[in-house]
C-alpha positions as CSV (number, residue, x, y, z in Angstrom):
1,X,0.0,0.0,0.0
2,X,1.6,4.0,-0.5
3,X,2.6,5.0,2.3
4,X,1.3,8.7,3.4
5,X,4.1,11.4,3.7
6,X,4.1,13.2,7.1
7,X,2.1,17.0,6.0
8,X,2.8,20.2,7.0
9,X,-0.9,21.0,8.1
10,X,-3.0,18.6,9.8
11,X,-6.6,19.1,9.2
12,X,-9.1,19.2,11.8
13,X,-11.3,16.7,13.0
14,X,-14.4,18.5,12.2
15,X,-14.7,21.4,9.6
16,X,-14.6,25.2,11.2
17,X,-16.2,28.1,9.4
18,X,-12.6,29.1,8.1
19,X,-12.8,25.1,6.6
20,X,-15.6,26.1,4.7
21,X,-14.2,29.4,3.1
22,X,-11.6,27.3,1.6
23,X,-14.0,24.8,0.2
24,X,-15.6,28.4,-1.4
25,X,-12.3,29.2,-2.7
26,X,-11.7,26.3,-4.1
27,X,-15.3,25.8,-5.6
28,X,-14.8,29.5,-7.4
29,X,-11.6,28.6,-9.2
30,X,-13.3,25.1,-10.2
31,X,-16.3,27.4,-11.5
32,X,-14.1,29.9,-13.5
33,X,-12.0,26.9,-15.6
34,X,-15.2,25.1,-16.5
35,X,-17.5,27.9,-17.1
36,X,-14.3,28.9,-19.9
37,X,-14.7,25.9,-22.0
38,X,-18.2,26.5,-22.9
39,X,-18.5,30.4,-22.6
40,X,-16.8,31.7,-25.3
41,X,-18.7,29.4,-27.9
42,X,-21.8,31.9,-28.2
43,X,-19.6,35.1,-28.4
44,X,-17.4,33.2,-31.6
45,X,-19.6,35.0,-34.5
46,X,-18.8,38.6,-32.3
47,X,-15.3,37.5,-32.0
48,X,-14.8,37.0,-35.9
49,X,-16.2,39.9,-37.0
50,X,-14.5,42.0,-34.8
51,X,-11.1,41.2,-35.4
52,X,-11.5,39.1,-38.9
53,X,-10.8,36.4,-37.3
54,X,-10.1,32.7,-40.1
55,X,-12.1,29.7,-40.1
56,X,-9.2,28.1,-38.3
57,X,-8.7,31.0,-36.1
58,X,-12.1,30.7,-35.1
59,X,-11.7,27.0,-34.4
60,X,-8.6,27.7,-32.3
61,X,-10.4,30.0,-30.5
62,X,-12.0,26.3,-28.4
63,X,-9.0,24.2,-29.1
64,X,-6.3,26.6,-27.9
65,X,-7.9,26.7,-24.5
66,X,-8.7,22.7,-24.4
67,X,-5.0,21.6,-25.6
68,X,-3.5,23.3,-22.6
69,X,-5.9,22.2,-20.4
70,X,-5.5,18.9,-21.1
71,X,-2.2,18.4,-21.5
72,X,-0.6,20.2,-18.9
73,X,-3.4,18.7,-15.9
74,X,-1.2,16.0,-14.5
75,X,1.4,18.1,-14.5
76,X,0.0,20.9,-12.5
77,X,-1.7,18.3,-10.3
78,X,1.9,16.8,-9.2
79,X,2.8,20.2,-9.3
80,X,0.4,21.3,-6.1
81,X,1.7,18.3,-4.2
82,X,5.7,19.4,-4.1
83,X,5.7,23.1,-4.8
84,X,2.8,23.9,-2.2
85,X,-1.1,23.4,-3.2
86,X,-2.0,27.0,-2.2
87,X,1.2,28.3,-3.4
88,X,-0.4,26.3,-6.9
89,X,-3.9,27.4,-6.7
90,X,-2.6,31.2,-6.8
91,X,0.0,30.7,-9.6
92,X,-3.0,28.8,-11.8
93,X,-5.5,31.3,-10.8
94,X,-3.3,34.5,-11.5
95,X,-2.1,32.9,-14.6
96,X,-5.6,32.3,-15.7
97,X,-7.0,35.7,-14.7
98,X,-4.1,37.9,-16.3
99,X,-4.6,35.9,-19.7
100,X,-8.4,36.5,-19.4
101,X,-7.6,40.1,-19.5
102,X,-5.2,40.0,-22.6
103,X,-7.7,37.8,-24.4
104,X,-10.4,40.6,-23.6
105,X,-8.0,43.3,-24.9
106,X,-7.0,41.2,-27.8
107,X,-6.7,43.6,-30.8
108,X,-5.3,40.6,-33.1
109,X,-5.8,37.4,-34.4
110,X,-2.8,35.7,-32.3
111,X,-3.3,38.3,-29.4
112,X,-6.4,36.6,-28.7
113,X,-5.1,32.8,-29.6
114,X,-2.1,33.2,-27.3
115,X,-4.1,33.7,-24.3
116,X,-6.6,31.3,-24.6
117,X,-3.8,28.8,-24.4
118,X,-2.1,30.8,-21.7
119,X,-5.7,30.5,-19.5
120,X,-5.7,26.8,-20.4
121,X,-2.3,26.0,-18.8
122,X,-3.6,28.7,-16.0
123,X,-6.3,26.5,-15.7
124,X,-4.3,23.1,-16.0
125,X,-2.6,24.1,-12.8
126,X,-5.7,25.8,-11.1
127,X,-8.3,22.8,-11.8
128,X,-6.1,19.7,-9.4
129,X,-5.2,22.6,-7.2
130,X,-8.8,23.0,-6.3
131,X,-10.2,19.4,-5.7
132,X,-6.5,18.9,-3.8
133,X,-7.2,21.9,-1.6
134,X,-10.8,20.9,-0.8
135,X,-9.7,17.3,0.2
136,X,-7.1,17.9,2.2
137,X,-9.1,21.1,4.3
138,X,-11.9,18.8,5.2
139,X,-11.7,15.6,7.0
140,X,-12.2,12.2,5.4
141,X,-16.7,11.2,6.1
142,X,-19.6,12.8,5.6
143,X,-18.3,16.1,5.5
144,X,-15.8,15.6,3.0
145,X,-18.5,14.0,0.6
146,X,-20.3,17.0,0.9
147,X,-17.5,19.0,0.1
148,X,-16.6,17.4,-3.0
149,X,-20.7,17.0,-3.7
150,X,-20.4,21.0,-3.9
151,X,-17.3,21.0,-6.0
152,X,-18.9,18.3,-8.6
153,X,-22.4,20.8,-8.7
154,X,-20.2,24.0,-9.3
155,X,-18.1,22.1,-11.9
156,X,-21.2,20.7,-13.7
157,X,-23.2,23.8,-13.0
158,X,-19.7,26.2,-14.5
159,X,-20.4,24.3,-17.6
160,X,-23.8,24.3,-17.6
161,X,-23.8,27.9,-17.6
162,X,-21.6,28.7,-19.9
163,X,-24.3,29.5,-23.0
164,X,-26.0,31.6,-20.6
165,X,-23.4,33.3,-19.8
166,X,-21.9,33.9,-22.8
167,X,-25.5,35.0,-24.8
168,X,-26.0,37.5,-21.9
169,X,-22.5,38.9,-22.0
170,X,-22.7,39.1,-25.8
171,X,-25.8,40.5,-26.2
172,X,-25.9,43.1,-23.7
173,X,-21.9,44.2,-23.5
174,X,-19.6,42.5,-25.9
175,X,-17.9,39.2,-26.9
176,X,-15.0,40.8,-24.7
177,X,-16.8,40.3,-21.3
178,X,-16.8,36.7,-21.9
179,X,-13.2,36.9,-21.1
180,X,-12.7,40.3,-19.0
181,X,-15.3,38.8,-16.6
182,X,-13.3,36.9,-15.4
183,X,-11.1,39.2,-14.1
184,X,-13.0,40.9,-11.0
185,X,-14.4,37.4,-9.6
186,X,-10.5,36.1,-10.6
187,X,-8.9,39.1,-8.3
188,X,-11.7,38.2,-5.8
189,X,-10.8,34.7,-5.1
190,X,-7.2,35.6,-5.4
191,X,-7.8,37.9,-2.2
192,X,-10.1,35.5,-0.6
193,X,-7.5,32.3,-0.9
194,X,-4.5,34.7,-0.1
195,X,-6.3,34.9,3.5
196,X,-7.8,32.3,3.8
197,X,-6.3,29.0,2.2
198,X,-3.1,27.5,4.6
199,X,-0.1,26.1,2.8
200,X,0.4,22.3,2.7
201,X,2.2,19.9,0.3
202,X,4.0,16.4,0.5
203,X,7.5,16.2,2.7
204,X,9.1,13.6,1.1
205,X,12.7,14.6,-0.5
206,X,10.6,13.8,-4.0
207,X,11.9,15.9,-6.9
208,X,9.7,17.0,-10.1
209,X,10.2,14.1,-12.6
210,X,11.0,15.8,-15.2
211,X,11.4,13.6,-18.6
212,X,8.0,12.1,-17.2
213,X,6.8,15.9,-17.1
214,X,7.8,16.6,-20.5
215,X,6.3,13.4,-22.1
216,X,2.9,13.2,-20.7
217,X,2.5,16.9,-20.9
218,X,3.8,16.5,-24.4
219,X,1.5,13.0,-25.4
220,X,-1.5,14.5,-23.7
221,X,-1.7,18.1,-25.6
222,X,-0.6,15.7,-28.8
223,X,-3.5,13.3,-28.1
224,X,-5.8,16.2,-27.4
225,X,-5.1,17.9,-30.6
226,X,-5.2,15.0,-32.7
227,X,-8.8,14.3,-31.4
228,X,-9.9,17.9,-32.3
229,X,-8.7,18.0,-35.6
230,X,-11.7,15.3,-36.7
231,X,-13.8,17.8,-36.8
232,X,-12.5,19.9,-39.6
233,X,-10.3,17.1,-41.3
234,X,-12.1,13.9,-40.8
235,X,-10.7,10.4,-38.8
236,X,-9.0,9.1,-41.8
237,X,-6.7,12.6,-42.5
238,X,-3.2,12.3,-42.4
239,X,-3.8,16.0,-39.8
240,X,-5.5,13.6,-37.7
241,X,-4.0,10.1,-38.0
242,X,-0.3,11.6,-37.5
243,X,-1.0,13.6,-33.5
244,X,-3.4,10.4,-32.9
245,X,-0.9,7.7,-32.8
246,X,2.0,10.4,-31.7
247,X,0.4,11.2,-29.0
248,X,-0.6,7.5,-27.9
249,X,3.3,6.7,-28.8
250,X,4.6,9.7,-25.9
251,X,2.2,8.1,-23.5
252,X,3.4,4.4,-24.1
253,X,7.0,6.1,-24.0
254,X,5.8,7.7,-20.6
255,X,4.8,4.8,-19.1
256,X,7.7,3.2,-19.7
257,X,9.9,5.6,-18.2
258,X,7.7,5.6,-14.7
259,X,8.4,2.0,-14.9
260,X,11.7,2.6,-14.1
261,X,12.5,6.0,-12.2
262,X,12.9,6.1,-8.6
263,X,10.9,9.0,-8.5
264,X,8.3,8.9,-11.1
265,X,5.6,11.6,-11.8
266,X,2.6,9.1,-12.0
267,X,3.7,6.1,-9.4
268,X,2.0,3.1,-11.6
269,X,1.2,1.3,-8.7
270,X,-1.4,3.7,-8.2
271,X,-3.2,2.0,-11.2
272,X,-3.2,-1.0,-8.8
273,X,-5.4,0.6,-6.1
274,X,-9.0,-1.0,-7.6
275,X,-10.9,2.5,-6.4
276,X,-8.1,4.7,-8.7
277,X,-8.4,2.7,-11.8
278,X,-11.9,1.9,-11.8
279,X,-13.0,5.7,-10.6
280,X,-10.6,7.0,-13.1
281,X,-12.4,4.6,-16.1
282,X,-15.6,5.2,-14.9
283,X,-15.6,8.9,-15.2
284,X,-13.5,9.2,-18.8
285,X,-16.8,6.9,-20.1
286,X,-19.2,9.8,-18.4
287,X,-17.2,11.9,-19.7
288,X,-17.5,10.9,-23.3
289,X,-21.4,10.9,-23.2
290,X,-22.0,14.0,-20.8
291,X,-19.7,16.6,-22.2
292,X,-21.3,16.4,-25.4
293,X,-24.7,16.7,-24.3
294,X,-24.6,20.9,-23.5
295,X,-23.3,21.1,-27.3
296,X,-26.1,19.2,-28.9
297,X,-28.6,20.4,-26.9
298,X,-27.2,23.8,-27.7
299,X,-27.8,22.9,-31.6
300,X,-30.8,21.3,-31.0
301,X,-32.6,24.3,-29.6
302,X,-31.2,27.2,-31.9
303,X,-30.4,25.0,-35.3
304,X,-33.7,22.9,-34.8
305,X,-36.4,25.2,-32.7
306,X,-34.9,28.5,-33.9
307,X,-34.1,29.9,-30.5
308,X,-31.7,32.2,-29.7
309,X,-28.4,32.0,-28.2
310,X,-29.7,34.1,-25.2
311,X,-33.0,32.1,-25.1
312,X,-31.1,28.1,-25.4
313,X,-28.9,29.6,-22.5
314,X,-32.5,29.7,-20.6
315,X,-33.8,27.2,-21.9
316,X,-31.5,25.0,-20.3
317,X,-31.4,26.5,-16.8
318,X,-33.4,23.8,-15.1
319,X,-31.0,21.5,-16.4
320,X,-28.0,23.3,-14.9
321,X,-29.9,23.4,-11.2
322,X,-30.6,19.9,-11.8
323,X,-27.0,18.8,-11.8
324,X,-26.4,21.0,-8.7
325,X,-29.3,19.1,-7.1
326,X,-27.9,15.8,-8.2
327,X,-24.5,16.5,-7.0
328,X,-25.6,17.9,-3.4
329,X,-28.1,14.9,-3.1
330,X,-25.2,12.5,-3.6
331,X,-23.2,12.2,-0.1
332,X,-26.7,11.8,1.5
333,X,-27.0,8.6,-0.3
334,X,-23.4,7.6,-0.1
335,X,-23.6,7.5,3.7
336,X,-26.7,5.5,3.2
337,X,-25.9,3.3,0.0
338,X,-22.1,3.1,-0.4
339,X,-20.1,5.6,-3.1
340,X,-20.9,2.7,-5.6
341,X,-24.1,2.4,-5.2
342,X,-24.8,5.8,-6.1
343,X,-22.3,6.3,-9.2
344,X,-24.0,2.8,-10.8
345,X,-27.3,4.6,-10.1
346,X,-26.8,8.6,-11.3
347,X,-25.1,6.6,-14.3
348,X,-28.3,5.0,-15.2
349,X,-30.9,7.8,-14.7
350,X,-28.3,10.0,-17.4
351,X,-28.7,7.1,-19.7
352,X,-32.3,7.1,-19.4
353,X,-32.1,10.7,-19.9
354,X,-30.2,10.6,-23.3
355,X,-32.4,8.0,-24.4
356,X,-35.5,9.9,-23.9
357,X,-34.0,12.6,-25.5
358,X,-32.8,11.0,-28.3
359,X,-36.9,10.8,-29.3
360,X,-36.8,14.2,-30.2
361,X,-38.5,15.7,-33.1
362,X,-38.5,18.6,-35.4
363,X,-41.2,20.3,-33.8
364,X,-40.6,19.2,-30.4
365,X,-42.1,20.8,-27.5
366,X,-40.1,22.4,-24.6
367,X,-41.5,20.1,-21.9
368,X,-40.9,16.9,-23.5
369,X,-37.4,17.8,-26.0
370,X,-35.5,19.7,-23.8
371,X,-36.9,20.0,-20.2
372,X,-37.7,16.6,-19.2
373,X,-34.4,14.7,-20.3
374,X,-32.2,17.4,-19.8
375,X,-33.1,17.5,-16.3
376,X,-33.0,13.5,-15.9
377,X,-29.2,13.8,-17.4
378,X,-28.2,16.5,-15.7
379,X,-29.6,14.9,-12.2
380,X,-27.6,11.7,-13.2
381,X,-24.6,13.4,-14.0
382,X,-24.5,15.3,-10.5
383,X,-25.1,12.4,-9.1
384,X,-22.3,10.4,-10.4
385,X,-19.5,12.4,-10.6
386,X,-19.5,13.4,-6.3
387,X,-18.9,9.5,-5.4
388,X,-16.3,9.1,-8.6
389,X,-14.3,11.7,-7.6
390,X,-14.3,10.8,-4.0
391,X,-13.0,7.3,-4.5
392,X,-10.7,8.7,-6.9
393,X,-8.8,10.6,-4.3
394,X,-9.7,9.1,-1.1
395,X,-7.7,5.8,-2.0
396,X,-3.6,7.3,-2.3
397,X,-1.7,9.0,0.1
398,X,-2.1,12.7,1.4
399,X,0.8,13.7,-0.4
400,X,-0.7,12.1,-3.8
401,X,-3.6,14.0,-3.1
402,X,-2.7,16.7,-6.3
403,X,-1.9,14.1,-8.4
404,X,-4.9,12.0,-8.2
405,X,-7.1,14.9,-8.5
406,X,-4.8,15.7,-11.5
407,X,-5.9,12.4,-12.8
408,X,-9.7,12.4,-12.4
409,X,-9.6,15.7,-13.9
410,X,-7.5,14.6,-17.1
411,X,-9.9,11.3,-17.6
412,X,-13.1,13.7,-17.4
413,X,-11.6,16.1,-19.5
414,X,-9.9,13.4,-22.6
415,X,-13.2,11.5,-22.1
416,X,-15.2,14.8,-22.8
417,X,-12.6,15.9,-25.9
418,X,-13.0,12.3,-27.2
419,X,-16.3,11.9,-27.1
420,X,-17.6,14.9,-28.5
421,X,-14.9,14.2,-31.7
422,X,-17.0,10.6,-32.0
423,X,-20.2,11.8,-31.9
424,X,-19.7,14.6,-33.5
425,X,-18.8,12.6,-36.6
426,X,-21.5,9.8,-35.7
427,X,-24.3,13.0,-36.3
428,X,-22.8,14.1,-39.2
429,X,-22.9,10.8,-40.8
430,X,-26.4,11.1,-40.3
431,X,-27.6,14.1,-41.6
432,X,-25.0,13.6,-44.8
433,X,-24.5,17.1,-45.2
434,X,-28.5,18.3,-45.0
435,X,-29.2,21.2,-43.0
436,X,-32.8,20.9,-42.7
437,X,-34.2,21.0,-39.0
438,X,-35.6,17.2,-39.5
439,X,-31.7,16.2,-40.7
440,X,-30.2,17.9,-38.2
441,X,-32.5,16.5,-35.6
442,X,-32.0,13.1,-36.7
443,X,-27.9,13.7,-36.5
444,X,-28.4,14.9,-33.0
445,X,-30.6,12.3,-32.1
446,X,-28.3,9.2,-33.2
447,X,-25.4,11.3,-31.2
448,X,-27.5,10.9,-28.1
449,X,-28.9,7.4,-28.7
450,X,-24.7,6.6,-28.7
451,X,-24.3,8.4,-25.5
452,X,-26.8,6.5,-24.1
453,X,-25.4,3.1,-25.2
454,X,-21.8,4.7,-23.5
455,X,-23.6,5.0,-20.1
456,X,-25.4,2.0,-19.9
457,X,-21.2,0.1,-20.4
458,X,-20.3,2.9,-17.8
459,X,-22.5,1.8,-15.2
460,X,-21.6,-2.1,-16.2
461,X,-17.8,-1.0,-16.3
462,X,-18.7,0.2,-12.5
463,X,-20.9,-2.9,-11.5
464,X,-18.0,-4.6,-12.3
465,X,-14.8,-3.5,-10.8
466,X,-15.7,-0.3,-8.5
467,X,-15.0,-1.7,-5.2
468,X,-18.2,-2.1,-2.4
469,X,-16.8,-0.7,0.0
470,X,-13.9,2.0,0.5
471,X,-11.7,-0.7,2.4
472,X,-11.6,-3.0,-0.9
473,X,-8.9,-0.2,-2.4
């Protein structure tokens, strides 16, 4: 079993106001890197005009920010556990706030490219920093699962918002406040961690494993833009083919090398710890099917129904407090029911979700298109990331604690990037090119029938080999 290196703070047995401050800090920089995958997409049509931006600068606009993100998240999740988690958090957060700024001042095409991937290696580092934080402020029980129940609804709910967001922002100031935003609640929770947050990290004489560093980082943001490049070049391009299997060759390189340093950056035995592996599977196949369903449902409403950008962001706002309700009803049932129990379970009500929604029609009606099933998916997906993430980092040692929320972070993240690629191109198989609201609908719907079929081997994937009981790690 690993062995927990002695740390330099000591939480308390039971959470103090001051506890809970730090689980609000923490929750607010979760909130920010989320909310910035999704927000920008509304204001894109703003942003080219205004500064003429290409077809491909447009689509770099996304895959700037989601390359860094990706591939620097282990990384900046080993990162918090030697060089200080709070120490971390305020790097990442600064980092990602001061790029938010130069994006929202951007006068040129590259300005604004340049820091979108400078806030996606801001938020590389920021995103473990904040699930690390949380974990190691509150003690491990019911309080803990509460903590990271809060985390998973401002996560979900951070992306949920993000259309809303963005169409308000857009329509009512400018593209730029999708970005400047960012910078008042940024400087906020900057001043609020500053005070508030106590240093910790691992005491163990380990070093930064550098050539580990370099390759995952180097495999992952590879990987990453290999998968995004289907969309414009197709799964059979040579622009697509080459990143794919260079990426997947700097991993197998990387795991090779942590096979034999004494000091790796990702310890492989932790792949050994049942809860780790299986947690970590679990939630790259939720991944896959729930990313993707903000971005259909997104199309569905404005490309199919004809609403607007401002009105799909409201549309979908019972969904977004339904995954806040699924994620805070979670550790009540895990106390009850057992982590596993409750991931198998919010697994199956989002599949049931994405099935009924993939019965959508042309003229659908609100209740029964978009309300009903987006709130049954959205309940599901609350309540299954709180319990995956818990076992995810509840099985290492303290002073793994970054890196395994580093890792739960990456698998939800590749699992999001990869399955939007895959069912992106399984809809637009579909609709063969047609752009009529009952082709489109029929693209969308297939997309969602898939997701569906990718829950229901999630929740077997977690019948199977998620442990009953914490102790079976």
């Amino acid at each position: 079993m690993v062995q927990a290196p002695s740390e330099t703070v000591i939480p308390p047995t039971r959470p103090t106001t001051r506890t809970w401050l730090v689980v609000l800090a923490a929750c607010a920089g979760q909130f920010l890197v989320v909310l910035d995958v999704s927000v920008v997409n509304v204001a894109l049509p703003s942003m080219r005009s205004d500064l003429g931006l290409s077809a491909a600068g447009l689509q770099w606009v996304v895959n700037a920010y989601a390359i860094a993100f990706a591939g620097f998240m282990l990384l900046g999740g080993r990162a918090a556990d030697l060089f200080g988690r709070k120490r971390t958090f305020l790097v990442g957060l600064g980092l990602f706030t001061a790029a938010s700024l130069a994006g929202g001042l951007a006068q040129q095409e590259w300005h604004l490219l340049a820091a979108r991937a400078v806030q996606g290696l801001g938020a590389a580092v920021l995103a473990p920093a904040t699930l690390t934080i949380l974990t190691s402020a509150v003690p491990e029980g019911a309080a803990r699962a509460r903590a990271i129940g809060t985390w998973s609804a401002v996560g979900a709910g951070g992306g949920a918002a993000g259309g809303l967001v963005g169409g308000v922002l857009t329509d009512g100031l400018s593209w730029r406040w999708v970005l400047l935003i960012n910078v008042p609640i940024g400087a906020l929770v900057l001043a609020g961690a500053a005070v508030w947050i106590v240093e910790s990290h691992a005491k163990d004489g380990r070093r930064l494993d550098l050539p580990g560093a370099l390759l995952v980082t180097a495999g992952l943001a590879t990987l990453t833009y290999g998968i995004v490049q289907t969309e414009a070049e197709g799964w059979g391009a040579a622009a697509t083919l080459v990143p794919l299997v260079a990426g997947l060759l700097l991993l197998g390189l990387f795991v090779a090398v942590e096979a034999r340093t004494k000091a790796p950056l990702m310890p492989l035995k932790f792949f050994r710890l049942r809860a780790v592996s299986a947690a970590n599977a679990a939630m790259f196949v939720n991944g896959s099917a729930m990313f993707s369903m903000w971005f259909f449902m997104t199309l569905y409403a404005q490309n199919v129904l004809g609403y607007t950008p401002l009105g799909a962001g409201l549309a979908l706002i019972p969904s977004s407090l339904s995954v806040v309700i699924g994620a805070k009803l979670a550790p009540r049932l895990m106390a009850r029911t057992g982590a596993r129990q409750v991931a198998i379970t919010g697994t199956l009500v989002a599949a049931v979700g994405m099935a009924w929604q993939s019965t959508m029609g042309a003229d659908g009606s609100y209740a029964s298109a978009i309300l009903g099933p987006g709130i049954l998916m959205m309940v599901g997906a609350g309540l299954a990331a709180t319990p995956l993430a818990s076992l995810a980092t509840s099985a290492g040692a303290p002073g793994d604690a970054g890196l395994l929320s580093g890792l739960i972070n990456t698998s939800r993240t590749m699992g999001g990037a990869l399955g939007l690629a895959v069912l992106s191109t399984i809809a637009a198989s579909r609709t063969g090119g047609a752009v009529t609201p009952e082709a489109l609908t029929a693209g969308y719907a297939l997309a969602f029938r898939a997701g569906a079929a990718a829950l229901l081997a999630g929740a077997v994937l977690m019948l199977i080999w998620l442990p009953r009981r914490k102790s079976a790690a």
